[in-house]
TORROFI-739415 format. One record per atom (N, C-alpha, C): x, y, z. Coordinates in pm, whole numbers, plus 50000, padded with zeros to 5 digits. Example, Ala and Ser with C-alpha at 12.3 -4.5 7.8 and 13.67 -1.06 7.14 Angstrom:
TORROFI-739415
513194943150780 512304955050780 513204967050780 512854977550708 513674989450714 512905000350787 
//
This chain:
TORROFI-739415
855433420105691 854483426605782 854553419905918 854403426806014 854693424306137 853473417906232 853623408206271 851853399306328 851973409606475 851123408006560 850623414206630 851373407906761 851753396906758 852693389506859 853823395406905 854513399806802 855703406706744 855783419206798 854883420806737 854523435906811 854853440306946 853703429607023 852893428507159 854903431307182 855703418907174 857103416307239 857813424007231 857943435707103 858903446007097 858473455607208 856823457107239 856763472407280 856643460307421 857433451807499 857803442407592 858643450007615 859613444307517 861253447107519 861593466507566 860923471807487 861363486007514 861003491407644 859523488607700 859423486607807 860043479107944 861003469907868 861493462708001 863033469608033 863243478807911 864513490707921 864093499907971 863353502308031 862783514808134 863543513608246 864363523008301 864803525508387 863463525308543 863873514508643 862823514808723 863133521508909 864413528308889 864913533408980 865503546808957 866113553509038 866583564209073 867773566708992 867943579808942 869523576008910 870403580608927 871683578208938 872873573109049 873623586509038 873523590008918 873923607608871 873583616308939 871983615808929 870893626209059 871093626209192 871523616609278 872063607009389 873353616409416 874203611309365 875343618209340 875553630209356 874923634609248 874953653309274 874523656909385 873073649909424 872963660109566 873743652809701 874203643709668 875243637809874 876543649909801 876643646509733 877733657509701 877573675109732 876663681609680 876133693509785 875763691809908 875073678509947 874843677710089 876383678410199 877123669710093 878723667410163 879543685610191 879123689610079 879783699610094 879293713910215 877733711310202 877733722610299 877683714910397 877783707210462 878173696710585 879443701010599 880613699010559 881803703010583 881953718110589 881433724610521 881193739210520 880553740410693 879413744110711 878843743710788 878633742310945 878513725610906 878653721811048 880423717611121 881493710511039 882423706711060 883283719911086 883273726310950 883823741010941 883313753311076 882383752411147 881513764711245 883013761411358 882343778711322 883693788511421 883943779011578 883153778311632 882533771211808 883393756311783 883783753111699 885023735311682 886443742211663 886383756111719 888053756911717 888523768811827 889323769511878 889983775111940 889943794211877 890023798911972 890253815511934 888913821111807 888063809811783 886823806611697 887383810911559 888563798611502 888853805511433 889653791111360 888653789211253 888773771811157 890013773411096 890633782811047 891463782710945 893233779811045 893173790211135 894303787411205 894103781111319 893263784611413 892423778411545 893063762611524 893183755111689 893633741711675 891963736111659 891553725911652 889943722211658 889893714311819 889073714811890 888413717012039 887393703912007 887183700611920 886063688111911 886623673211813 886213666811794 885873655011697 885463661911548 884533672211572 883863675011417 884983693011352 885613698611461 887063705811415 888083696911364 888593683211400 889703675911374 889163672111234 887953668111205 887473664911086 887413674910978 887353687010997 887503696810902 888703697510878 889733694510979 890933697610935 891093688510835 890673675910826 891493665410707 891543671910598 890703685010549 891403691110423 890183686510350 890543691310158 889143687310058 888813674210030 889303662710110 888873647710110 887783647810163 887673653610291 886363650310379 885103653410288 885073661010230 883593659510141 883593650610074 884543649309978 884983640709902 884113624609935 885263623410067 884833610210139 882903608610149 882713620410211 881043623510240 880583620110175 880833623710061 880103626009912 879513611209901 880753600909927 880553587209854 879963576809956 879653585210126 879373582910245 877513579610199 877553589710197 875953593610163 875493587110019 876113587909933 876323578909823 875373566609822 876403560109922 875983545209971 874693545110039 874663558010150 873053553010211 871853555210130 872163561210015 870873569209972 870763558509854 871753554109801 871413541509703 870863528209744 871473527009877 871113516509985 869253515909995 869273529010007 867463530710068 866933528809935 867103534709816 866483532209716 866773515709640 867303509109693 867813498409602 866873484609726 867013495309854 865743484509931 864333483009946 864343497009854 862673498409803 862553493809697 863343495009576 863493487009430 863243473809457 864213466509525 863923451609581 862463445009632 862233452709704 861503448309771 859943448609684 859893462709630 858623461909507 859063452709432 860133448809325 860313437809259 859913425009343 859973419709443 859623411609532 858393408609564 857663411309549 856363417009522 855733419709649 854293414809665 853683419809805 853683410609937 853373397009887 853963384709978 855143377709963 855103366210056 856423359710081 856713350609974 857503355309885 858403350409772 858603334309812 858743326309893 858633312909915 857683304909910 856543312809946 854833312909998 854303311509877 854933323609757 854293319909602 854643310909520 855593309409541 856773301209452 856153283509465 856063283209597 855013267409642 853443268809596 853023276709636 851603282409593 851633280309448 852083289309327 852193282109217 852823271309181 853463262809221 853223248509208 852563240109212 851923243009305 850763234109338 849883238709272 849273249209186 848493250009123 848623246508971 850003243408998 850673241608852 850603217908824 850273217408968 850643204108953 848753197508946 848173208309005 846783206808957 846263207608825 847233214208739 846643220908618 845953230608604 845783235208741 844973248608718 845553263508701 845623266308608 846683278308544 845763292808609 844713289008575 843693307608591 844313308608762 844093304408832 844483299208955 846123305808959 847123297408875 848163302008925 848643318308867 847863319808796 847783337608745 847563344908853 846403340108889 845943350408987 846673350909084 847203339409103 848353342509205 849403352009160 849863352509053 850543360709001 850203379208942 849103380909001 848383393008973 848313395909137 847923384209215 848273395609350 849333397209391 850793388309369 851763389809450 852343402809362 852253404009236 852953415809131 854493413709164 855193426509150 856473426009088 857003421209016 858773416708997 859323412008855 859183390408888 859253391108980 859073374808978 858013371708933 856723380408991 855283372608956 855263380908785 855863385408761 855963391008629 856303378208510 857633376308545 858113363008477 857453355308464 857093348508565 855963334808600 854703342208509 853913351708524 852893353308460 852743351708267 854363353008264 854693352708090 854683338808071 855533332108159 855473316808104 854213312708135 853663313908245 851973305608201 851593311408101 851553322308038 850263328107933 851243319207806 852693319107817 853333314007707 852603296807726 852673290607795 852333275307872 850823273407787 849703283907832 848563283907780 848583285507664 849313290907560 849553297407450 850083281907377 850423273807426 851253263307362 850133252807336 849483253407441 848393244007449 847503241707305 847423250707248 846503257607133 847253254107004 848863257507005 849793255606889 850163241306855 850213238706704 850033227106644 851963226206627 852533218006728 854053221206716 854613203906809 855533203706784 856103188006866 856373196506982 856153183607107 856373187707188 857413193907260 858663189307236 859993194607217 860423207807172 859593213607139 858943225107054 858683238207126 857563230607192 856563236107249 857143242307404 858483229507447 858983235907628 859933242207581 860753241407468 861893253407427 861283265007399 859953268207376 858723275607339 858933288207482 858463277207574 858383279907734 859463286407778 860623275007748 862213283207856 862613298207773 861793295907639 862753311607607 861483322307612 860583320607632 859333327907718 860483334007809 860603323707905 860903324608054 862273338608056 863183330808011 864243338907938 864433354007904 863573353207794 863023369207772 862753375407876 861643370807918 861093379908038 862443381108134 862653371608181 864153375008317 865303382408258 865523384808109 866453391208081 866283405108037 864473408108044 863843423408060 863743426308218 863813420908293 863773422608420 864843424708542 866073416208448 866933415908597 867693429508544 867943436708480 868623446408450 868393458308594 866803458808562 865993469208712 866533461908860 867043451708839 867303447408961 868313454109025 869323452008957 871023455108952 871223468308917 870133475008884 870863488708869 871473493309000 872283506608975 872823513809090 873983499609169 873733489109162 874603481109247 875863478809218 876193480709064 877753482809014 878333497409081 877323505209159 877923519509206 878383517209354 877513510709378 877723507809507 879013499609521 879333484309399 880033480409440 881883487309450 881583499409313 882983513009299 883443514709446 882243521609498 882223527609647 882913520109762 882853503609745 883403495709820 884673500909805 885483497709707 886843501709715 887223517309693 886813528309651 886843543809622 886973549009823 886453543409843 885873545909998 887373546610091 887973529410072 889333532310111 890323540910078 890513537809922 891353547109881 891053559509875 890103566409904 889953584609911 890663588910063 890533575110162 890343577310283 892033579610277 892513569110221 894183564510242 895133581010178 894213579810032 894643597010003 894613606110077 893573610210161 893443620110242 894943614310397 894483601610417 895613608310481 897123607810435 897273602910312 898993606210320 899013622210290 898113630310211 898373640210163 898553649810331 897303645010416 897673651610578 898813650510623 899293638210635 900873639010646 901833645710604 901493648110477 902923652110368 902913668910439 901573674610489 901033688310526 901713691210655 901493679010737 901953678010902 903743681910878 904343674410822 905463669310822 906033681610771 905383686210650 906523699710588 905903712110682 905513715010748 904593721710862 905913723710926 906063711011014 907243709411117 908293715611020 908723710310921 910013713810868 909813731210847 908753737610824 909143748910823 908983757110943 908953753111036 909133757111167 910403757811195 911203744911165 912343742111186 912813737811335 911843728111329 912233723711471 911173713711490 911083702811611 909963695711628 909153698511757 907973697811704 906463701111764 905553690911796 905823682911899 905013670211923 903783675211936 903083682911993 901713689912003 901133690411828 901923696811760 901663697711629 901793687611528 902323678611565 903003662811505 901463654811510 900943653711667 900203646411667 898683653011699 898523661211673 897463673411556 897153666111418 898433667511382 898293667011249 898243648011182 898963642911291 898453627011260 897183626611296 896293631911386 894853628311398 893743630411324 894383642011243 893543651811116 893903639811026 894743635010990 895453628310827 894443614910881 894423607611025 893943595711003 892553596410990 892353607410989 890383607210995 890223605610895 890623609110777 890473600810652 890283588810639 891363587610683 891713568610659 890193558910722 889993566910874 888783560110935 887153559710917 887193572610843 885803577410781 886493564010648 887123566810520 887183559610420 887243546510450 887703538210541 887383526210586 885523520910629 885283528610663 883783529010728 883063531710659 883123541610513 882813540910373 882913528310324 883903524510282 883793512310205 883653499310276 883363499210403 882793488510453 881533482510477 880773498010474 879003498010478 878763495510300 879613503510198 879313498310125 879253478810050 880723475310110 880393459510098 879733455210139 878933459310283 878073449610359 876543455110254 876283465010229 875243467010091 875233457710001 876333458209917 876173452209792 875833435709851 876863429709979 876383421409975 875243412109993 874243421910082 872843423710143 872013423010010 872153427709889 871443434109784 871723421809658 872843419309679 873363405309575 872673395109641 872743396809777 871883381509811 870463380409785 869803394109785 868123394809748 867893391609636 868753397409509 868663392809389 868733374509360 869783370809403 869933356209431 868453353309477 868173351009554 867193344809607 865793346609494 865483355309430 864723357309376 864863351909222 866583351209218 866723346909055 866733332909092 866933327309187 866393310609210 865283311409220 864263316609267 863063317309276 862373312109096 863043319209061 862813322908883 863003308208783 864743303308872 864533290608792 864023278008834 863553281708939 862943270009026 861643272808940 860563276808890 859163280108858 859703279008684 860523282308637 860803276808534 861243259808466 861763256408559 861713244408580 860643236308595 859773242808718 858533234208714 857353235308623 857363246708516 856503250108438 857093239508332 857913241208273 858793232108163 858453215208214 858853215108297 858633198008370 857083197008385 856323203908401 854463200108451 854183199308284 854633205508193 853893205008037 854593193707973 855813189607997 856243175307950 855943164708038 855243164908172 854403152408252 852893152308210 852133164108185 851073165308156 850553166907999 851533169907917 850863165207796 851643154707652 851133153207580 851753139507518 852033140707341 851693154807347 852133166707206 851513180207254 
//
């Protein structure tokens, strides 16, 4: 039969598998319709080409040369928008996990209440800042208080604590990191869609000329400006995406030190302060 402890931790656990963000599928699908009637639309409109006319027309703008790169440019879009829209949601995810004040501000704040012994104190600190840090911290004090009561060696009692601690950070950091293995695809997908699009422009330019049968510098370098817009959009893709992931890996960092720094000092204040 199952004690009520047990309990309390499973319906923890299933709860801490809750998806706490957006998902990357839903995301996806729509930059991907967004990509497409964008290229449709605005890139594709008659007024970016010559004789108003996308299909044969030379393109007259920046956003005609871009239609020309062919079915990459959405493509590329797709994974363009990708990045910003995971970006925005993964800096609102963060930042609620982070809770409402300055993550440095609490982290000292419960210490010092921790070096007082005053636990109700460092809860409450942990009930106003919320999110997944003051989350953690709130398990190991109630685990900390919980020990106080149990007839166990002391040795016992802080391995008691670190796998408190544990649990909780290993129901938690999952919500952190979601979507950020997508983002980090995008880093490299970004180049290579870009690099595809343009050799395939080339291979287009080049047998173009050959069936003319003759050379067309006007049309030569048409068609190199269409093939490299790939390359420069897919570079600029996967560069906003690295500078993301790396922006987003560093928030997590900071917060998962946050985590073992307060684990540490919870574990260290119950082996200075008590003597079983």
């Amino acid at each position: 039969m199952e004690t009520k402890n047990t309990q309390v931790k499973k319906e923890g656990k299933k709860e801490g598998k809750k998806s706490r963000g957006v998902s990357a599928g839903v995301i996806i699908v729509c930059c991907f319709i967004l990509a497409v009637a964008f290229f449709k639309l605005i890139l594709g409109a008659d007024t970016n080409f010559k004789d108003l006319d996308p299909v044969n027309g030379h393109p007259q703008n920046m956003l005609g040369t871009m239609y020309k790169g062919g079915f990459m440019v959405p493509a590329i879009l797709t994974l363009l928008l990708t990045v910003i829209a995971l970006s925005v949601e993964r800096f609102i995810a963060l930042n609620k996990a982070q809770g409402r004040g300055n993550l440095i501000n609490f982290v000292a704040n419960v210490k010092a209440d921790l070096k007082k012994n005053n636990l109700s104190a460092a809860e409450a600190l942990c009930a106003k800042q919320q999110g997944s840090v003051a989350a953690i911290v709130d398990a190991g004090l109630k685990k900390y208080k919980e020990m106080e009561t149990e007839s166990l060696p002391k040795e016992a009692k802080i391995e008691e604590i670190k796998a408190e601690l544990e649990e909780a950070t290993a129901l938690e950091l999952p919500s952190l990191q979601q979507n950020l293995p997508i983002i980090a695809t995008i880093s490299t997908l970004g180049t290579l869609f870009g690099l595809l699009g343009t050799v395939l422009g080339m291979i287009r330019s080049f047998g173009a000329m050959g069936d003319a049968g003759g050379t067309d510098a006007v049309a030569l370098s048409t068609g190199i400006s269409e093939a490299l817009i790939n390359t420069a959009s897919g570079i600029a893709t996967g560069a906003l995406a690295i500078m993301s992931y790396s922006y987003f890996t560093g928030k997590i960092d900071t917060m998962t030190y946050a985590i073992d720094e307060m684990g540490f000092a919870l574990t260290q204040t119950y082996a200075e302060t008590h003597n079983s």
